[in-house]
N, C-alpha and C positions, 0 to 999 in steps of 0.2 A: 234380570233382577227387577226390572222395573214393569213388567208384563208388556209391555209395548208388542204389536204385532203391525210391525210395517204394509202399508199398503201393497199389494201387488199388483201389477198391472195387465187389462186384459189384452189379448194376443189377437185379434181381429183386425182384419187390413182394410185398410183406408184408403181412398184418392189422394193421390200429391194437391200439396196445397201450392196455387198460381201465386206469383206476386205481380200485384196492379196498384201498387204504391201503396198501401195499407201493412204495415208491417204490425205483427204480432211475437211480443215477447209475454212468454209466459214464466212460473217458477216462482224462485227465490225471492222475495222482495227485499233491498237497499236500497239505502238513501242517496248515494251516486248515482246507482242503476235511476233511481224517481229523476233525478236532475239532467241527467243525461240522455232520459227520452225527451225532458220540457225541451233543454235546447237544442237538440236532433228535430225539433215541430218548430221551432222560431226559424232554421236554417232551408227550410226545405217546402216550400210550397207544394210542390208538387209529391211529396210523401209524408204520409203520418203514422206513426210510432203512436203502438197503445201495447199499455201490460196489464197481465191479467196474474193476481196473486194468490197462485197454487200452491206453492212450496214446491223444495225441489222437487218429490216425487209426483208430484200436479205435473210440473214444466214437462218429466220426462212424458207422462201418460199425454199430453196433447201434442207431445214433439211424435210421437208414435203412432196418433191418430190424426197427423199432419193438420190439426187445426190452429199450430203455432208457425215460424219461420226460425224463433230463437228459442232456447229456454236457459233460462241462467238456476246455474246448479251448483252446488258445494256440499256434497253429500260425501262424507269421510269414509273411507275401506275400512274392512276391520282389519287389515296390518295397521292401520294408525298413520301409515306414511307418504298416503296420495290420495288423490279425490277423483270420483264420477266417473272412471273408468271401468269398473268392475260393475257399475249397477246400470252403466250404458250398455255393456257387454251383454248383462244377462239381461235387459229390459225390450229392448230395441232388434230389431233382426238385423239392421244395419249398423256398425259403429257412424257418430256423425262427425263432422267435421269439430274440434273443440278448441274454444279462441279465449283466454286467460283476458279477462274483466280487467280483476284486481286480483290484488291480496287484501285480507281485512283481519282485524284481530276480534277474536271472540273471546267470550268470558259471564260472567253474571255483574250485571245491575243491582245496586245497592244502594239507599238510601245517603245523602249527604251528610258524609261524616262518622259513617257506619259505626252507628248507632247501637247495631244488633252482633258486631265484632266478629261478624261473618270474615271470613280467612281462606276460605277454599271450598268445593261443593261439598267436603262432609259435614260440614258444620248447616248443609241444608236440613238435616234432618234432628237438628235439637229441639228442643220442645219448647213453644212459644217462636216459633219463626211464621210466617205463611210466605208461599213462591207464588206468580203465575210463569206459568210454563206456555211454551208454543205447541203446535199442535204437530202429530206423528207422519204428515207428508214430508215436513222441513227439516234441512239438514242439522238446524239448530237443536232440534229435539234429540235429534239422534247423537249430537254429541253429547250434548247434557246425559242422555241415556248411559253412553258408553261413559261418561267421566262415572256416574252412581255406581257403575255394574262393578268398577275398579276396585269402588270405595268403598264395596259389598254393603251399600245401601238398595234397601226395594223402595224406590220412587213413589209408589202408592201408598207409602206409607207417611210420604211429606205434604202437610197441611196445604194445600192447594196445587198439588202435582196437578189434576184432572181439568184444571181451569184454562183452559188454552184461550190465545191471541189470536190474532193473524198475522201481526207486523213486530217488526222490531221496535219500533216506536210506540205500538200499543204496551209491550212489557214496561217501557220507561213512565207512558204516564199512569199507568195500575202505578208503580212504585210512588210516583208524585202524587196520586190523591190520597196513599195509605193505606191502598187496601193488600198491598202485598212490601214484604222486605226485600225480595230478593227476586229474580226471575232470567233465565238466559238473554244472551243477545251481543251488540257489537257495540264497542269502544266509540263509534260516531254519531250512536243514541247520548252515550254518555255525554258528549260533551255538547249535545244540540238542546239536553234538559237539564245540563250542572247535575245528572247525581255521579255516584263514585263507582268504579269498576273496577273486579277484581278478573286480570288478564288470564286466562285459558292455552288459549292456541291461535297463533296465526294459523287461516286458511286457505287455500285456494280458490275464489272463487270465478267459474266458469260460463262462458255460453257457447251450446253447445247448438249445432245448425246440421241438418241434414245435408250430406254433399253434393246433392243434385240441385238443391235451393242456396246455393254455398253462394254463388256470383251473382245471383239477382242483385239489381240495383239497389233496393233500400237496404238490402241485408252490407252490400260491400261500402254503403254511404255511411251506417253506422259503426261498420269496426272501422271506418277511416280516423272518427272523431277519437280512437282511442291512440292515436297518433299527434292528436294536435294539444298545442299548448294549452287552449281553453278549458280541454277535458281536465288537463293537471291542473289547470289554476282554481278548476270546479274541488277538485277531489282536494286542495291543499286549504280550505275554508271548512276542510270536515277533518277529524281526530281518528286516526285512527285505519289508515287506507297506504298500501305501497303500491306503488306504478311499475315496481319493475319491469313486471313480466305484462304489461295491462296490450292487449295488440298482440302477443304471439301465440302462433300455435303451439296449442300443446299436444292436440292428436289431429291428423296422424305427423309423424315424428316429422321435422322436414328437414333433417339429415338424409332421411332415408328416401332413397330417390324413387322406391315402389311405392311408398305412401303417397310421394306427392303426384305420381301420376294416375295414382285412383283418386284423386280429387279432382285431375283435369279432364277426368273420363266425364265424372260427373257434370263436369261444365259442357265440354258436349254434345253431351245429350239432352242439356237445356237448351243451347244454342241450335238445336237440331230437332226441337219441339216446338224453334218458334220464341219462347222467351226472352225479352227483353233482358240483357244482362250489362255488367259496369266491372271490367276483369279488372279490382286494383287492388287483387291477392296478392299481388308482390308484397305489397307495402305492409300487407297483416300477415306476410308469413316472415320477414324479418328477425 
């Protein structure tokens, strides 16, 4: 409905990317994920955490052309009932190893005190509203998409569909200088700018790591932090984030005792290449 034409990704093989203390996370961008590489770089002298902000379908195209180590993803199935799975399936030749961040709640951004008596995304399309919207790599896009497609609204048809962001924080301050009502994003924009949010869907969000890069040191140093108390005391000064699941895998299953020995294959054969690794995958397969 909304003509969106998702990006696709090219199919050309790559060198594995080394790790020599520089870690690269790519994808998604969040305001936890931002605070969580600052202080993963206060901790750690000898390793430095940089992200680069693709959107999830960006994270996947650099995790596939191995110029990332992570890519943090929340890209919705069209069953509506699970993430990143199916678009890792079909993206990648390899499934990657996939380690649950958070959970975060999505929804639209709205003016304080909603003003414009927005209620739900059909009401994006009344006349006299203007949106910004994020741009067609991000998962974000792609829900707002599928909530319109529901609503048997064409998104091109709403006064500032085409105006894309890059960040979630960008949508909040377009709303705060006035140039937009309304615009997708997550509950912990809301409450880092006081405007008002109307809730959507909790999601999954994911990083996803290739399995042969899975034990490298900075990679097993930063899913450590999503174990310690600092990470939750970081995530509990933000609106809108659940720890449940924050540290476990969610692929490959680790019930299942074939899945977790194709992840120790992959270790290895790092450790048989020579790689410097830090095995404290117990602790993040929990």
């Amino acid at each position: 409905m909304g003509g969106s034409q998702y990006p696709k990704l090219s199919r050309f093989q790559f060198e594995p990317l080394s790790y020599q203390g520089l870690l690269i996370i790519t994808g998604s961008n969040d305001p936890l994920l931002d605070q969580t590489i600052s202080y993963f770089n206060t901790l750690h002298n000898e390793h430095v955490a940089v992200f680069g902000n693709l959107g999830s379908m960006g994270g996947l195209r650099t995790l596939r052309q191995n110029l990332c180590h992570i890519a943090a993803s929340h890209l919705l199935q069209d069953s509506g009932n699970d993430y990143n799975f199916e678009f890792a399936f079909r993206e990648l030749d390899k499934m990657p190893a996939i380690v649950n961040f958070c959970r975060r709640e999505q929804g639209l951004l709205i003016k304080k005190g909603n003003p414009k008596k927005i209620s739900c995304v059909a009401d994006l399309a009344r006349k006299g509203l203007t949106i910004v919207n994020r741009s067609l790599a991000t998962g974000t896009r792609l829900l707002l998409d599928n909530q319109l497609k529901k609503a048997g609204i064409n998104g091109e048809k709403i006064k500032g569909y085409t105006r894309e962001v890059s960040r979630h924080l960008d949508v909040g301050l377009e709303i705060l200088a006035g140039r937009a009502d309304a615009g997708p994003s997550i509950r912990a924009v809301a409450g880092l700018l006081d405007l008002d949010f109307i809730p959507l869907r909790w999601e999954r969000y994911d990083l996803m790591i290739a399995k042969d890069r899975f034990f490298d040191a900075g990679i097993q140093r930063f899913l450590g932090l999503l174990h310690e108390t600092d990470f939750r005391n970081i995530a509990g000064k933000l609106q809108g984030y659940d720890l449940s699941l924050s540290g476990k895998m969610v692929f490959p299953n680790t019930e299942d005792p074939s899945s977790l020995s194709e992840l120790r294959r992959g270790k290895q054969r790092t450790d048989d290449g020579g790689q410097r690794t830090e095995d404290r995958g117990q602790k993040t397969e929990d």
